[in-house]
gemmi code that builds the backbone of each chain (N, CA, C; Angstrom):
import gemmi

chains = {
    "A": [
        ("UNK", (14.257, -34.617, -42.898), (14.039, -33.371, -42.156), (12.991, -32.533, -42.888)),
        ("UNK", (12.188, -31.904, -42.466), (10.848, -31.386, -42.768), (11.574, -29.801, -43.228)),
        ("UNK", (10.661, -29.390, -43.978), (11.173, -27.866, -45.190), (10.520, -27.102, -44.114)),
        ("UNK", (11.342, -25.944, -43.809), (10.774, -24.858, -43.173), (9.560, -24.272, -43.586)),
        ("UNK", (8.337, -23.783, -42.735), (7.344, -23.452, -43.359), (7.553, -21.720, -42.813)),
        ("UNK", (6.767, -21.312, -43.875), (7.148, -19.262, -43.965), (5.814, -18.778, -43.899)),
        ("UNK", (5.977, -17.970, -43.471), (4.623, -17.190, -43.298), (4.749, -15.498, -43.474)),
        ("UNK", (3.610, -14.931, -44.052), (3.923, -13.492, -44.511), (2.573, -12.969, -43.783)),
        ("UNK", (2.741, -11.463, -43.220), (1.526, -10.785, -42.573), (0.507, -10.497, -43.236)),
        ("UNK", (-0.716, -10.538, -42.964), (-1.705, -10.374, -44.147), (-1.997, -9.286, -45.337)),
        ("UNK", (-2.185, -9.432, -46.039), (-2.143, -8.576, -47.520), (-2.917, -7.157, -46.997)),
        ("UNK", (-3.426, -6.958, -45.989), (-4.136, -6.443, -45.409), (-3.569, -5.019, -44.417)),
        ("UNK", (-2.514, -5.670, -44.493), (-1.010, -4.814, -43.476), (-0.129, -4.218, -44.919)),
        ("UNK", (-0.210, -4.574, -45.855), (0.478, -3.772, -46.568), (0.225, -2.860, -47.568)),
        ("UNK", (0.654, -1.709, -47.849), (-0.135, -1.430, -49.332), (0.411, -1.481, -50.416)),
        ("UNK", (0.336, -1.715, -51.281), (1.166, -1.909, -52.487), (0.743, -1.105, -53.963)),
        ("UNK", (1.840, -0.951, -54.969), (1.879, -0.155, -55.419), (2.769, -0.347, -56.621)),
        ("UNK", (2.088, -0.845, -57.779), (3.345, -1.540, -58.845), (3.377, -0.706, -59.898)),
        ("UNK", (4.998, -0.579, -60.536), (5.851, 0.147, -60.572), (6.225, 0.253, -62.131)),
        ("UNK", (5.808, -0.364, -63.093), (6.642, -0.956, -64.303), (7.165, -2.119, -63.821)),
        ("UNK", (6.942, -3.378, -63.642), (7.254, -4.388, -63.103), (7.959, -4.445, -61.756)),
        ("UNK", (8.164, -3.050, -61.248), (8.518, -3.147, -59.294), (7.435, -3.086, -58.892)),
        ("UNK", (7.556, -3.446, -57.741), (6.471, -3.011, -56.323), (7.241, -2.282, -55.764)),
        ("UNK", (6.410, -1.453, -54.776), (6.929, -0.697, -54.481), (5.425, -0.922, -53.160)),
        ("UNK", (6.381, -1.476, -52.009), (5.224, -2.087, -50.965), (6.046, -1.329, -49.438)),
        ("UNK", (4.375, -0.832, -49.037), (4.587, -0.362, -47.909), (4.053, -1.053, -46.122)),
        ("UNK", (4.870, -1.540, -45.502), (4.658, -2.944, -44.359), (4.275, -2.215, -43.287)),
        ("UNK", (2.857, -1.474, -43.192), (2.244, -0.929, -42.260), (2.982, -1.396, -40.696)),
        ("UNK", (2.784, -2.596, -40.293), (3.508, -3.081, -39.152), (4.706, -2.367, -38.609)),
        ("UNK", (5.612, -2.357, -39.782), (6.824, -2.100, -39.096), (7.361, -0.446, -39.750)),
        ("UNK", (6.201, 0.238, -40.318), (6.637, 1.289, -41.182), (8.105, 1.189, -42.171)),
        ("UNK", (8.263, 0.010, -42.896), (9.127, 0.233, -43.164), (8.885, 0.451, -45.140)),
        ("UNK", (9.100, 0.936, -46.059), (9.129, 0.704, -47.624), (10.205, -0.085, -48.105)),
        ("UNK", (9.694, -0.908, -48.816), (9.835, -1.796, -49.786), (10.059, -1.841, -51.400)),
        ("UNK", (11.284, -2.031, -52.061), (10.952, -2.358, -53.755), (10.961, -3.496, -53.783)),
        ("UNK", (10.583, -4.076, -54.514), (10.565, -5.487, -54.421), (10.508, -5.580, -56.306)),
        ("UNK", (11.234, -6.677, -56.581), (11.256, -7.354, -57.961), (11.102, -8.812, -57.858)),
        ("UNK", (10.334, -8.791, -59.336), (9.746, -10.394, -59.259), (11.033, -11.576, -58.971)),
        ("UNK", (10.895, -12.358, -58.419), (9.444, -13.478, -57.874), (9.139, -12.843, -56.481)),
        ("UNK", (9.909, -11.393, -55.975), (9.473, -11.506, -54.250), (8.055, -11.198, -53.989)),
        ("UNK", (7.259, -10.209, -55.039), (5.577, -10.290, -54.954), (4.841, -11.559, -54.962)),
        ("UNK", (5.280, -11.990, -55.921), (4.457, -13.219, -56.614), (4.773, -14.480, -55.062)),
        ("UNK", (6.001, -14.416, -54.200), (5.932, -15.349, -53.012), (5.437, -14.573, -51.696)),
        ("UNK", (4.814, -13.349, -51.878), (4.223, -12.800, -50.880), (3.208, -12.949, -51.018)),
        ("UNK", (2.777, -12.991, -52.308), (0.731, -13.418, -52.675), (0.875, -15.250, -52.541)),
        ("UNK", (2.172, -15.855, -52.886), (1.569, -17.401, -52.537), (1.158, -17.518, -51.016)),
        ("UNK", (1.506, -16.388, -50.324), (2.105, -16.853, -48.320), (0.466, -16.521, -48.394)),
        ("UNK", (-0.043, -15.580, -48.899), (-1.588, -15.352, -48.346), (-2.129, -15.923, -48.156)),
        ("UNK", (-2.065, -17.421, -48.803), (-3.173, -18.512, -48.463), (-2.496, -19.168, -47.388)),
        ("UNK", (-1.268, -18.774, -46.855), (-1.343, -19.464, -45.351), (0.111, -19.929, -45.668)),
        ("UNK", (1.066, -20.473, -44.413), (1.946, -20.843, -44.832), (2.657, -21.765, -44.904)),
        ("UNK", (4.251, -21.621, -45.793), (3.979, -22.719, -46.795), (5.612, -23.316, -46.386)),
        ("UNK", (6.122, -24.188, -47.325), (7.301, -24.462, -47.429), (7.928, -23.973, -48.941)),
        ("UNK", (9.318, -23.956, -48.689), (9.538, -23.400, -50.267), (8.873, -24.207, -51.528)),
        ("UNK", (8.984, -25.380, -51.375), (8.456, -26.188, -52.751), (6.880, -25.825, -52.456)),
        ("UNK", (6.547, -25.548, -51.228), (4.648, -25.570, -51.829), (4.679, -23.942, -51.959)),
        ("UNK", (5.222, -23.459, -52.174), (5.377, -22.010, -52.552), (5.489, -21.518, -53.715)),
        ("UNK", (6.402, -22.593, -54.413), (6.963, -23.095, -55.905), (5.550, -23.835, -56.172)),
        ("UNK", (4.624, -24.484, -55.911), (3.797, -25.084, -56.097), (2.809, -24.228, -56.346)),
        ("UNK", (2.230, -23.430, -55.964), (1.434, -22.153, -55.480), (1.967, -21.297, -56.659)),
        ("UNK", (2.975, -20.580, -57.032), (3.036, -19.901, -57.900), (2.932, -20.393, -59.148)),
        ("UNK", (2.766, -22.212, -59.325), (3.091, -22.273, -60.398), (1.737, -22.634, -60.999)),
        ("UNK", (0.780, -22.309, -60.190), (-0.769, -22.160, -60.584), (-1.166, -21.192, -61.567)),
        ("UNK", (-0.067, -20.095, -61.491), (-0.201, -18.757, -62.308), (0.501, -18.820, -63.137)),
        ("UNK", (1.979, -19.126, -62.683), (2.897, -18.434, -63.709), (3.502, -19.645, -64.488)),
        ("UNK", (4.441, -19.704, -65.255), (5.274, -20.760, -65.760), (6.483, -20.177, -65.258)),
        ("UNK", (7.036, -21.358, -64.456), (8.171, -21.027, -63.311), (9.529, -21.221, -64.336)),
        ("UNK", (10.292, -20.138, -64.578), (11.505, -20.647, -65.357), (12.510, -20.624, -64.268)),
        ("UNK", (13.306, -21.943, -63.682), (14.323, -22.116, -62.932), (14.409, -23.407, -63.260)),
        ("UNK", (15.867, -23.685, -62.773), (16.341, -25.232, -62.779), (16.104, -25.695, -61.757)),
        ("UNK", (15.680, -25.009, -60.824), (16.119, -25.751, -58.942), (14.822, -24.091, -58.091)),
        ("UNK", (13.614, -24.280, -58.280), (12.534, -24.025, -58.142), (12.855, -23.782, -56.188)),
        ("UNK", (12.414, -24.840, -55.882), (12.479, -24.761, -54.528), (14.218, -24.095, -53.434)),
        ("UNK", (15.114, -24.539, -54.405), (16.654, -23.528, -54.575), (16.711, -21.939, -54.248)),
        ("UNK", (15.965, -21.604, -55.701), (15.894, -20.371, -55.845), (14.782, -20.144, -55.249)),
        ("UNK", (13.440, -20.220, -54.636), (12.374, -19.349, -53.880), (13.384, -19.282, -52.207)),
        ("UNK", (13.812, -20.464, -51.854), (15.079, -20.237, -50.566), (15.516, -19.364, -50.598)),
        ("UNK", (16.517, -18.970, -51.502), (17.018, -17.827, -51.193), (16.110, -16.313, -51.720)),
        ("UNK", (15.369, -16.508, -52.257), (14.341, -15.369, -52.191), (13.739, -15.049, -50.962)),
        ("UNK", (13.329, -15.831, -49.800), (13.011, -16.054, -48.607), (13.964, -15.120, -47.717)),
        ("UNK", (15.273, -15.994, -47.720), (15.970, -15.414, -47.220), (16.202, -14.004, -47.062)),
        ("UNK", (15.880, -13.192, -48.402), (16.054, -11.683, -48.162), (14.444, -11.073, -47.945)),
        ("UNK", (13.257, -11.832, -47.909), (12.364, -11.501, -47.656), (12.045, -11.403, -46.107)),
        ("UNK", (13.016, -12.129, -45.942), (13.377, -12.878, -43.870), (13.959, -11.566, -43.198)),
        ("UNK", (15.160, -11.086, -44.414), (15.963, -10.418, -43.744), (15.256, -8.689, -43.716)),
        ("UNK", (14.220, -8.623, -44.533), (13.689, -7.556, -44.534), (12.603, -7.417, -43.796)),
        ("UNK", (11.819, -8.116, -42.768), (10.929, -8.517, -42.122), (9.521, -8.701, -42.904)),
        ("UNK", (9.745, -8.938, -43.996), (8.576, -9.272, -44.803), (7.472, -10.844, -44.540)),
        ("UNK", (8.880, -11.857, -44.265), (8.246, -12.847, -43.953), (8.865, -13.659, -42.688)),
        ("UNK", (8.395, -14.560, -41.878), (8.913, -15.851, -41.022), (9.203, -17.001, -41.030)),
        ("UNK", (9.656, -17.312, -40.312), (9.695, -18.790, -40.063), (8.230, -19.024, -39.709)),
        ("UNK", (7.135, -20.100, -39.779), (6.028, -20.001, -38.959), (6.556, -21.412, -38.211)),
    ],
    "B": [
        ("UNK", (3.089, -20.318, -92.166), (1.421, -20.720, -92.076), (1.742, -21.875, -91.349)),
        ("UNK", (1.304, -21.988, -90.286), (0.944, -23.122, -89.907), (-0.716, -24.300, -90.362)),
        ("UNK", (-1.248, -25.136, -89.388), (-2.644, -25.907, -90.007), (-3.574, -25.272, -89.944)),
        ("UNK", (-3.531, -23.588, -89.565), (-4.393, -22.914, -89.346), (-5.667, -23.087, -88.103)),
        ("UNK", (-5.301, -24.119, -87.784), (-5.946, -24.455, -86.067), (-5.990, -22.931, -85.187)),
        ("UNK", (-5.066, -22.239, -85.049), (-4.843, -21.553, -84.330), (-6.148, -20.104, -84.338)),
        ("UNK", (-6.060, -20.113, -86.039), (-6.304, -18.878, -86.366), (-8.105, -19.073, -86.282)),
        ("UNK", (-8.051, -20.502, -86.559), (-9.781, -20.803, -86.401), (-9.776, -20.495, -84.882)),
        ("UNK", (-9.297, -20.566, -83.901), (-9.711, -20.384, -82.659), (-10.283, -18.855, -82.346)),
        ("UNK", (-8.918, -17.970, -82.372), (-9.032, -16.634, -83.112), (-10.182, -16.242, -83.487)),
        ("UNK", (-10.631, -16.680, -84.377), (-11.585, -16.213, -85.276), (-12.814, -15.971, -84.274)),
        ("UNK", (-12.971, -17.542, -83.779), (-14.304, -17.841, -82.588), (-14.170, -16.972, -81.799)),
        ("UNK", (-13.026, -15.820, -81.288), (-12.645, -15.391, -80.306), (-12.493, -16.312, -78.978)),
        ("UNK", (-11.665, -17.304, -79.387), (-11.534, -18.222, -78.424), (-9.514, -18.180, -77.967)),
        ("UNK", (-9.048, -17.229, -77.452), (-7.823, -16.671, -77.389), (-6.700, -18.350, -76.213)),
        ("UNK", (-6.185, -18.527, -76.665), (-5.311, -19.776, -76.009), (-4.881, -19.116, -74.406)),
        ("UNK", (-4.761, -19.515, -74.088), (-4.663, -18.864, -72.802), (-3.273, -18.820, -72.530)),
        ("UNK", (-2.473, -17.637, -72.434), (-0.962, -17.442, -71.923), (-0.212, -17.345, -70.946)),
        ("UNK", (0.444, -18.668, -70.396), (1.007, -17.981, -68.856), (2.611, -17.254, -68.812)),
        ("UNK", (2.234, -16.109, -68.021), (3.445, -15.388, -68.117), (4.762, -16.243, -67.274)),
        ("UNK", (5.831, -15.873, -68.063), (6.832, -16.710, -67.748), (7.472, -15.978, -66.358)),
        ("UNK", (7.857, -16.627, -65.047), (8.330, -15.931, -63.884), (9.642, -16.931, -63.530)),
        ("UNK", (10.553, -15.701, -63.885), (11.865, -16.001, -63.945), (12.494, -16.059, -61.898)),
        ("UNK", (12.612, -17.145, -61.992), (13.164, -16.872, -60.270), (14.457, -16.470, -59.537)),
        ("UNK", (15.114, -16.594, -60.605), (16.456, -15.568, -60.918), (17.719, -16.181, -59.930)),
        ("UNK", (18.699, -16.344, -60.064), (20.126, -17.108, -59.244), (20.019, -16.812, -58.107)),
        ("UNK", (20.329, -17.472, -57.318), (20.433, -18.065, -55.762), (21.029, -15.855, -55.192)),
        ("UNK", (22.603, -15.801, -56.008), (22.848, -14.591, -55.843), (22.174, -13.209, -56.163)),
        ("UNK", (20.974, -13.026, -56.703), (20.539, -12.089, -57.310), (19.364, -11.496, -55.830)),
        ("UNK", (19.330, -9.884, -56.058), (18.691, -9.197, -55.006), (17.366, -9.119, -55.618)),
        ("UNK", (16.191, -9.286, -54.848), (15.016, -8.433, -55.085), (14.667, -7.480, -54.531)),
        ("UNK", (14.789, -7.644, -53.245), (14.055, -6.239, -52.269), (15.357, -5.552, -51.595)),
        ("UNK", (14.699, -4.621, -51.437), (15.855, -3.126, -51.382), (15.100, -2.360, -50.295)),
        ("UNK", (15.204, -2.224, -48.883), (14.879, -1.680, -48.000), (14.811, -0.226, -47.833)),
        ("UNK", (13.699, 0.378, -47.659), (13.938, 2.405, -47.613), (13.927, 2.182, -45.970)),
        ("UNK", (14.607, 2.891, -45.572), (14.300, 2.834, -43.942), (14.128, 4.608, -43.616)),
        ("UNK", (13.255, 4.983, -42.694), (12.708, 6.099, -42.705), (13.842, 6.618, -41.266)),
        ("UNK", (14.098, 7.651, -41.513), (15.543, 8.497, -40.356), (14.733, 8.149, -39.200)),
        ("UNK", (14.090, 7.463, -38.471), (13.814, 7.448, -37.115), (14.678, 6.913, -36.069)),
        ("UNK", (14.575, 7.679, -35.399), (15.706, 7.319, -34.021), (17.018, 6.194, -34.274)),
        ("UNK", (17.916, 6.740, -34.817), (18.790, 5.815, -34.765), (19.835, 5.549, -34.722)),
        ("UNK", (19.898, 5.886, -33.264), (20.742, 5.553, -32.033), (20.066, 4.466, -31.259)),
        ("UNK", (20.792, 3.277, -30.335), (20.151, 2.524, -29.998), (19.379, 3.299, -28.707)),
        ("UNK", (20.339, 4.528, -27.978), (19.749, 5.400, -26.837), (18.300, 5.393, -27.057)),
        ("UNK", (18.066, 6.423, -27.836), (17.444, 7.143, -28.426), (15.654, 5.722, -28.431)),
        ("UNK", (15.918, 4.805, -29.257), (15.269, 3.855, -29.709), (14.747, 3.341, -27.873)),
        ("UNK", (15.688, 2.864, -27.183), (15.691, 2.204, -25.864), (14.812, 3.268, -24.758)),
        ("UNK", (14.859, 4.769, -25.183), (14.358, 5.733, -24.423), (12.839, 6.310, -25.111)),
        ("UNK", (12.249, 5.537, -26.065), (11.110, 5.883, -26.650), (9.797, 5.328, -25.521)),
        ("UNK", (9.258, 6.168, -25.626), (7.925, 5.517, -24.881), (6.802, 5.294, -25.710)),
        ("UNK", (5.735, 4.008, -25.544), (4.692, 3.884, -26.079), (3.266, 3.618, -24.663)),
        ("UNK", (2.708, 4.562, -24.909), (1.488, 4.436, -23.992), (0.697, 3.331, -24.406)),
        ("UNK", (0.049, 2.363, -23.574), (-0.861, 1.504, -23.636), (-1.943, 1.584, -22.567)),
        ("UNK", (-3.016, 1.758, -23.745), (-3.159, 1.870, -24.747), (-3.371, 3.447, -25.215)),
        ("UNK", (-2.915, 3.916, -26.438), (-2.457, 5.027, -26.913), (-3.776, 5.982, -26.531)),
        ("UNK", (-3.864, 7.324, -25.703), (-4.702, 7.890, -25.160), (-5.765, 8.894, -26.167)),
        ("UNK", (-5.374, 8.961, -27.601), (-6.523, 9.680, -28.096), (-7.496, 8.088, -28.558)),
        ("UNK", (-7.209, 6.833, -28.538), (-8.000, 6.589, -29.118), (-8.698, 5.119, -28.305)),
        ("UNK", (-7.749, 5.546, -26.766), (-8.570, 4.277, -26.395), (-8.386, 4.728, -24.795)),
        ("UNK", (-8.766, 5.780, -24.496), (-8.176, 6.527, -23.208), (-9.196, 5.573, -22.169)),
        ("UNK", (-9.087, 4.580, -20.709), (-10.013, 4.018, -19.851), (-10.367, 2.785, -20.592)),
        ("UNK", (-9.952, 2.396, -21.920), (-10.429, 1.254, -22.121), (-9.342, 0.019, -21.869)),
        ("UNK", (-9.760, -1.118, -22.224), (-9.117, -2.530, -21.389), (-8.555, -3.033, -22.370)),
        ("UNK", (-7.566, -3.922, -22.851), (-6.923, -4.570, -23.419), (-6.891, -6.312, -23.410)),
        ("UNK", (-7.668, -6.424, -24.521), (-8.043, -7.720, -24.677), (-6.462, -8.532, -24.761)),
        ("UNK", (-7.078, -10.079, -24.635), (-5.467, -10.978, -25.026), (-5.051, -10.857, -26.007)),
        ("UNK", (-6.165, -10.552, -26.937), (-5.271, -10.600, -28.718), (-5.048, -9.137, -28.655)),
        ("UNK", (-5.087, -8.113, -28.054), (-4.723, -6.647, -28.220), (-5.421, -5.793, -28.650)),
        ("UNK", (-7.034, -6.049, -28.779), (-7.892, -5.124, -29.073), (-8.057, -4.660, -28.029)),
        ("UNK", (-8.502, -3.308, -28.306), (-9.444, -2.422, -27.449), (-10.727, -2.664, -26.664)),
        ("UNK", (-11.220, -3.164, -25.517), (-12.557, -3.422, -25.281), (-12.932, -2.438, -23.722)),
        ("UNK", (-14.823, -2.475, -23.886), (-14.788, -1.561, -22.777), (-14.097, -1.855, -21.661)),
        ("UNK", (-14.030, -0.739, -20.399), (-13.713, -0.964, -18.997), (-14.265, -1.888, -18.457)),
        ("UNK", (-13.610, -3.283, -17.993), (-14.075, -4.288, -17.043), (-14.630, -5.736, -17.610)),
        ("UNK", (-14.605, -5.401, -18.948), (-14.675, -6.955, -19.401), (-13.242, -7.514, -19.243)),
        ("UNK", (-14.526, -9.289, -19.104), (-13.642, -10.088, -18.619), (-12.452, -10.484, -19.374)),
        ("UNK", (-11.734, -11.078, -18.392), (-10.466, -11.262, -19.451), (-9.861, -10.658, -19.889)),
        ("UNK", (-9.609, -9.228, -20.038), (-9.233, -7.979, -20.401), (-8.394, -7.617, -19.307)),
        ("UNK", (-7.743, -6.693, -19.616), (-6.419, -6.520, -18.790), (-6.441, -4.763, -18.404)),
        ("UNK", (-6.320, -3.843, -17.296), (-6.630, -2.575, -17.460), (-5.574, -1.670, -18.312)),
        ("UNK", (-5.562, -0.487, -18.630), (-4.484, 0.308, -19.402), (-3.711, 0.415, -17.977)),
        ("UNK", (-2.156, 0.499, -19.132), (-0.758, 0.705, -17.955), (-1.201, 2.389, -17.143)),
        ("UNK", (-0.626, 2.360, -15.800), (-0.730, 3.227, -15.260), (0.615, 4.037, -16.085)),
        ("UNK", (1.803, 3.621, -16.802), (2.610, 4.194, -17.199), (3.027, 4.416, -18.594)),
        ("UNK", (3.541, 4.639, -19.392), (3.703, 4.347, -20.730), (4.989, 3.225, -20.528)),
        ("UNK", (5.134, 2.682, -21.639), (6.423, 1.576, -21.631), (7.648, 1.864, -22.055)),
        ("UNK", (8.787, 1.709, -21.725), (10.411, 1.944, -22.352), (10.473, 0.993, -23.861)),
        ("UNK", (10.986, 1.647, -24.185), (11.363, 0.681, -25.741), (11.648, -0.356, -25.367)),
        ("UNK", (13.033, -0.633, -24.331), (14.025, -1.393, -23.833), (13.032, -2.754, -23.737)),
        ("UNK", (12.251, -1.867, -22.511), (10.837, -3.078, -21.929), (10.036, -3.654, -22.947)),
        ("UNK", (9.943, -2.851, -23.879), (9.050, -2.953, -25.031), (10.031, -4.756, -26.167)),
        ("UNK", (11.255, -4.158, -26.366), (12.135, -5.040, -27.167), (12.072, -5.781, -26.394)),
        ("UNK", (12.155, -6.001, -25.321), (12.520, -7.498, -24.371), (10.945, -8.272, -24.118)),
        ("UNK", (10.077, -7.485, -24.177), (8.700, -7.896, -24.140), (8.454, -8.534, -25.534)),
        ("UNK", (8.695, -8.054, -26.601), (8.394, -8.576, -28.054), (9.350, -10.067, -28.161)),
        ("UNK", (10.615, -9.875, -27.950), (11.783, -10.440, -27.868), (11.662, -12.022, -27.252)),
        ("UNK", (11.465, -11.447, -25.965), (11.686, -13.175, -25.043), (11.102, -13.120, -24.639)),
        ("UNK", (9.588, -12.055, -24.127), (7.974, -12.522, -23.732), (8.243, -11.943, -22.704)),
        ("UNK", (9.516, -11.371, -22.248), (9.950, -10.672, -20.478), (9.020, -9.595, -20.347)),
        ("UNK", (7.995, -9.727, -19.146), (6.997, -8.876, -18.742), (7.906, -7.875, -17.878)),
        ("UNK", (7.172, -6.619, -18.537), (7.436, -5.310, -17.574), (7.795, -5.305, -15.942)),
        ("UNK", (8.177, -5.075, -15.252), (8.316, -4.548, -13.973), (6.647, -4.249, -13.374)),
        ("UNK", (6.362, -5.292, -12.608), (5.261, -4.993, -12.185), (4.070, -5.495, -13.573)),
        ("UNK", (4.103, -6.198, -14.068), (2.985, -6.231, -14.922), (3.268, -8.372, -15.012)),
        ("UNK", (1.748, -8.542, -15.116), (1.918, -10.108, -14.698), (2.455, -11.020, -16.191)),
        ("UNK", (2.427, -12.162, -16.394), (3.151, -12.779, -17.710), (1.856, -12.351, -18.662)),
        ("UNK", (0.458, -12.620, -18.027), (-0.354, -13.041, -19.042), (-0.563, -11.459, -19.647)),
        ("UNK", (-1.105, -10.617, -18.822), (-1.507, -9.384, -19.219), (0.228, -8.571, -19.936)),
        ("UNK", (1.341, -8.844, -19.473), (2.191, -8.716, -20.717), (1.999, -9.119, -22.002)),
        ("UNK", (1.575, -10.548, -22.739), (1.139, -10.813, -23.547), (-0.153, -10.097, -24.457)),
        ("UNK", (-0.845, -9.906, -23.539), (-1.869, -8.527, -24.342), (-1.425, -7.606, -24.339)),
        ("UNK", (-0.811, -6.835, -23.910), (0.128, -5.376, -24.060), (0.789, -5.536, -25.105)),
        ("UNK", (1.538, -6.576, -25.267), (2.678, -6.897, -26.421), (2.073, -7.161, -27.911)),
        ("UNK", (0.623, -7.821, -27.825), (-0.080, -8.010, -28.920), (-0.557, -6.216, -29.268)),
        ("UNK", (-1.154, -5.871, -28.059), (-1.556, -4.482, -28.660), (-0.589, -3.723, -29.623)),
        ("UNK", (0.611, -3.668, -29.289), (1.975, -2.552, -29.213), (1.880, -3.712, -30.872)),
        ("UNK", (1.755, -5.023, -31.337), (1.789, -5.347, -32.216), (0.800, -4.666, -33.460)),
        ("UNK", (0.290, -3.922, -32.979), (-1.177, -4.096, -34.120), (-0.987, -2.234, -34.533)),
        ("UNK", (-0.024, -1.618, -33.618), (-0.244, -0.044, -33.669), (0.131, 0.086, -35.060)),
        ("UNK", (-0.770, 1.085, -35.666), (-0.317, 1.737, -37.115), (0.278, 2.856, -36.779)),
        ("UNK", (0.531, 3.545, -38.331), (0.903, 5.216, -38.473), (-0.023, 5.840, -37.836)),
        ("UNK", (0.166, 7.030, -37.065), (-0.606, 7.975, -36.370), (-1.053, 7.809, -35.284)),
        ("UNK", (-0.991, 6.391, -34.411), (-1.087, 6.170, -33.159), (-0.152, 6.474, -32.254)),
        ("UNK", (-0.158, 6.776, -30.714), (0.868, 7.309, -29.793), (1.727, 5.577, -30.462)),
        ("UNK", (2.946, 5.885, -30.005), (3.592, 4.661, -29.493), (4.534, 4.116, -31.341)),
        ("UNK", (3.586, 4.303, -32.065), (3.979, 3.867, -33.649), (5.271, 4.084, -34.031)),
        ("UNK", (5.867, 5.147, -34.103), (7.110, 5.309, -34.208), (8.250, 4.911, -33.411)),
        ("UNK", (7.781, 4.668, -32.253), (8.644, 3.504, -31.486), (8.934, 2.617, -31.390)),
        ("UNK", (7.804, 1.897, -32.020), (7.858, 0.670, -32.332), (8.349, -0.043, -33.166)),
        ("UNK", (7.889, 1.005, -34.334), (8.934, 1.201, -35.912), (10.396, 1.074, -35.601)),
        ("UNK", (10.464, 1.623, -35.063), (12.075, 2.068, -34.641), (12.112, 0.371, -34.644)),
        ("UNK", (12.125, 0.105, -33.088), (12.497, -0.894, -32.446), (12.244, -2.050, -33.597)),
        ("UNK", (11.636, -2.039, -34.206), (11.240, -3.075, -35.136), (12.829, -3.064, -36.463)),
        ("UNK", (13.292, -2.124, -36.239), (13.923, -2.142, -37.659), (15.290, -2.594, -37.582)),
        ("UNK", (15.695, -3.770, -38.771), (16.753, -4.464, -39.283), (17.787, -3.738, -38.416)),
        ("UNK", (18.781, -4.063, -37.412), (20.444, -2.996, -37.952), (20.728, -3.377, -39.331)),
    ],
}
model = gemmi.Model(1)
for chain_id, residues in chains.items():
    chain = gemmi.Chain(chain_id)
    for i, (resn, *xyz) in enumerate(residues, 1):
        res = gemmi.Residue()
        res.name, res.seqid = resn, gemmi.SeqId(i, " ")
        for name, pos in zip(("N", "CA", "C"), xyz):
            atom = gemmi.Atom()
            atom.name, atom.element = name, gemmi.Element(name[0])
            atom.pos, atom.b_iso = gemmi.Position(*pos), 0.0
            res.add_atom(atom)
        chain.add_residue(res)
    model.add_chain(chain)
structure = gemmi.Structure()
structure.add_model(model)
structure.setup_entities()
């Protein structure tokens, strides 16, 4: 079965605004504000290049960062999930 | 002391390059924390909002492309402004399941619905949309 692919609105729709390690992001679209703590920035800048599935998301961040998790594609899922539930990102 | 490799690099100003470590944190752990702004919220209230299309200070006589831009009166393919403003209700069921307005055809619903997609802060209609847009 194929990994859900996610998609986030363009970097372009939001403004952002970091905090001492928060963001603090505002989703023009839907007027709504945002805090956000890492990894949920760092998987909103992987979605920019288009979108992805959790492991190529995990793949994508790990261009930058050194990913500390046991279960990578695990944990960006449920990061999704509350990024889903906040209308930050989709299903594409 | 290490073989001193390091410090010769240093020296060259040739700095190792460091990647910051990004912790992705337990399946249970929160990142984002929603502010939601007091707008209308009652579902009444939300269902009884109107948004003009297209919003009259800034596109008053002009046509509504398929993707929801603004273009002059009478190009093709373009769709004319509503003779009415829209109900939220119409608005949620239009975003929702693609259900065109009362009187308005499938396709030119689809450009209305893209427009009503693209409205920012300070346009007629924005705060309605907001509304309608937001989590219960």
């Amino acid at each position: 079965m194929a990994a859900s692919l996610y998609a986030a609105d363009p970097p372009g729709t939001m403004r952002r605004v970091e905090l001492e390690g928060l963001t603090l992001l505002y989703h023009r679209p839907s007027g709504l504000t945002h805090f956000l703590a890492p990894p949920a920035p760092q998987i909103l800048e992987a979605l920019a290049a288009g979108p992805a599935s959790p492991a190529e998301i995990a793949a994508r961040i790990g261009e930058t960062f050194e990913i500390e998790s046991e279960d990578p594609a695990a944990a960006i899922a449920a990061r999704l999930a509350e990024l889903e539930a906040a209308g930050l990102v989709r299903r594409a | 002391m290490s073989d001193g490799s390091g410090s010769a690099e240093e020296e060259g100003g040739v700095l190792p390059s460091r990647r910051v470590v990004l912790a992705l944190g337990a399946a249970a752990a929160s990142t984002v924390v929603t502010v939601r702004p007091a707008l209308a919220q009652t579902a009444g209230s939300v269902l009884n909002c109107e948004i003009p299309v297209p919003a009259p200070q800034s596109g008053a006589g002009q046509f509504i492309a398929a993707d929801g831009s603004l273009v002059p009166a009478g190009t093709a393919g373009a769709y004319p402004p509503l003779a009415r403003p829209l109900k939220g209700e119409e608005v949620r069921s239009m975003l929702n399941s693609g259900r065109a307005p009362a009187g308005v055809n499938g396709e030119a619903a689809q450009a209305y619905a893209n427009y009503i997609r693209r409205l920012q802060a300070g346009m007629s209609g924005f705060t309605c949309y907001a509304s309608l847009q937001m989590p219960r």
